[in-house]
C-alpha positions, 0 to 999 in steps of 0.5 A: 316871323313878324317885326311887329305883333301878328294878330288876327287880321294884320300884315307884317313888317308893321301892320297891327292887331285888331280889335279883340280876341275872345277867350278860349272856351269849348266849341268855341263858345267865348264866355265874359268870364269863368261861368258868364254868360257867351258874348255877342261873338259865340263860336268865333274861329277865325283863321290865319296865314303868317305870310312873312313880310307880304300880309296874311290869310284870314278866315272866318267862318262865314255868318259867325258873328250873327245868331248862329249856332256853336262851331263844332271842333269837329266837322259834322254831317250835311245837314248841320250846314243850313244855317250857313245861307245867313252868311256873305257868300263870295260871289254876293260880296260887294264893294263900296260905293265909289271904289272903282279902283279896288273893284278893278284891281280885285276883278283882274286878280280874280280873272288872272288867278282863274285864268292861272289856276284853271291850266291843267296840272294847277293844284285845285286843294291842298292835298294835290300838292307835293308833301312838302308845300302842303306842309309848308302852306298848312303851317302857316294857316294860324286857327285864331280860336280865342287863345288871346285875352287882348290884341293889345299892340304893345303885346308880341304874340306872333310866336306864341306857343299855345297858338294852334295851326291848321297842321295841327288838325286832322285831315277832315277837320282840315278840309271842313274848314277850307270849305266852310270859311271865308277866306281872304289874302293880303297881298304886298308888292313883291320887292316892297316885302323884300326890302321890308324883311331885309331891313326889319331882319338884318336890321333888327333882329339877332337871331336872323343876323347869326342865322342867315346874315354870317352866312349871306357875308361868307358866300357873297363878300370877298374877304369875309372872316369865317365868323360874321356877324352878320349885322351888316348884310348889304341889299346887293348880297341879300338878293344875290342870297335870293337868287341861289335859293330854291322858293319853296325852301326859303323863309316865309319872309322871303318866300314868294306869296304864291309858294307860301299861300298857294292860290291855287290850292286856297280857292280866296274869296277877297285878296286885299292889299298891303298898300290899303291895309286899313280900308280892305281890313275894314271891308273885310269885317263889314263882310262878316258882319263884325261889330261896329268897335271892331276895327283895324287899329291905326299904325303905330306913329314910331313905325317907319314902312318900307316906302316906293321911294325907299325901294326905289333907291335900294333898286337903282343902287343894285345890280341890274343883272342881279334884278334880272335874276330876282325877278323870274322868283316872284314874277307870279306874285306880280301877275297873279296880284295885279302888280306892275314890274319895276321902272330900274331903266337908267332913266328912271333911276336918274330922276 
């Protein structure tokens, strides 16, 4: 699902673990070993959506990092939640000094998601979507509850199997969770995250080359046998695959953010960005007061991104009809977060 390891606070297609996981111990009380004493993190849970090739939803419980009592598994009534005034809440989160940028960018995401979300019809929780992209959105929210002794980035843990995801739990578990969590997306240029999975999928990966490249050959190239390999997908082929696909029943790689996380249905408390990764992770555990030698990790020096310049040449070398086409697909992803349209005029392309 990710090209590189997924933990709990990353983004695909290159992003890397952070800090360290806690060890798996009941009401989500983490312990230094069998019968130690809890460690500065009790009742960490922290949650997370895999969101393919754009960056991924984390939530965490709001006030869990400091003096606070154990998380219950299941939710309790009313009056069990007065503790929860110690956490950030999101209308008092602020941005660093200075940042005039991110607090622009954050107040037009904001206003256009309101603006989008609030039209009648909009889906305001889960359970107002149809079956299928509930269960769509709910496989892909990733209960981080201290399965993992390490996020070491030498580690492949994204397909783990004891990994448990929001799914997994009952409706009212669920609904707590939604609730009481503070919950954050990491967003990425729409055919950035296109390119980055054609690359690292049809590059890299076999599995995705058998399953969806032999297919992508034998629909799009004239002349293709009846047994690709699938190795050698072209840009042009994987988009002209885009276009007759329905959003809602692509891969999470592929599928646009808004179909895949649902922002509607998901009511995000900050929605960082693939493009400053590192500097909203780390504002992000400023908000819930992780400890100071919990950081988001640096990149990898091996890892190679899809860069602008690189999606630049990929689009000019495309179609123009075909990106006519593409677009309409993702077009909510770039006005809901804030991203322009690409420049693919025969000017622009000539420079």
């Amino acid at each position: 699902m990710f090209p590189r390891p997924l933990t709990p606070l990353a983004a695909p297609n290159g992003a890397e673990p952070l800090g360290r996981a806690l060890r798996r111990a009941p009401l989500g009380r983490a312990r230094a070993g069998l019968g130690g004493p809890p460690l500065l993190l009790p009742s960490m849970l922290m949650f997370a959506v895999i969101v393919a090739s754009s960056g991924l939803l984390l939530m965490i419980e709001r006030g869990i990092l400091a003096e606070m009592k154990p998380l219950p598994l299941h939710p309790p009534g009313r009056e069990g939640t007065a503790w929860r005034g110690k956490a950030p809440k999101p209308g008092g989160l602020s941005l660093r000094a200075g940042d005039a940028d991110l607090q622009v960018r954050q107040d037009v995401r904001n206003r256009t998601l309101r603006a989008v979300c609030g039209q009648p019809g909009m889906p305001r929780d889960p359970w107002d979507l149809p079956v299928g992209q509930r269960r769509t959105l709910l496989r892909h929210i990733l209960v981080l509850a201290g399965v993992l002794d390490s996020v070491d980035v030498r580690l492949k843990m994204d397909h783990r199997s004891d990994l448990v995801f929001l799914a997994d739990l009952r409706p009212e578990e669920i609904r707590y969770r939604l609730q009481h969590y503070f919950k954050f997306l990491f967003v990425r240029e729409p055919l950035e995250r296109l390119l980055s999975a054609y690359r690292n999928k049809f590059g890299e990966i076999r599995e995705y080359q058998q399953r969806y490249g032999a297919e992508i050959v034998r629909r799009y190239r004239a002349g293709a046998g009846p047994s690709p390999a699938g190795d050698d997908v072209t840009f042009p082929e994987f988009l002209r695959y885009l276009v007759d696909e329905d959003p809602e029943r692509m891969n999470e790689h592929w599928m646009p953010v808004y179909h895949l996380c649902q922002p509607c249905a998901v009511h995000y408390d900050f929605v960082g960005s693939y493009e400053r990764l590192e500097a909203d992770a780390n504002q992000v555990l400023e908000w819930v007061r992780a400890p100071p030698h919990v950081r988001f990790p640096a990149r990898q020096a091996w890892y190679r991104p899809a860069s602008p310049e690189s999606l630049h040449y990929h689009l000019c070398s495309a179609p123009r009809a075909l990106l006519q086409d593409v677009l309409p697909k993702y077009i909510l992803d770039f006005s809901l977060f804030a991203y322009p349209l690409p420049n693919v005029t025969k000017e622009a392309c000539q420079q």
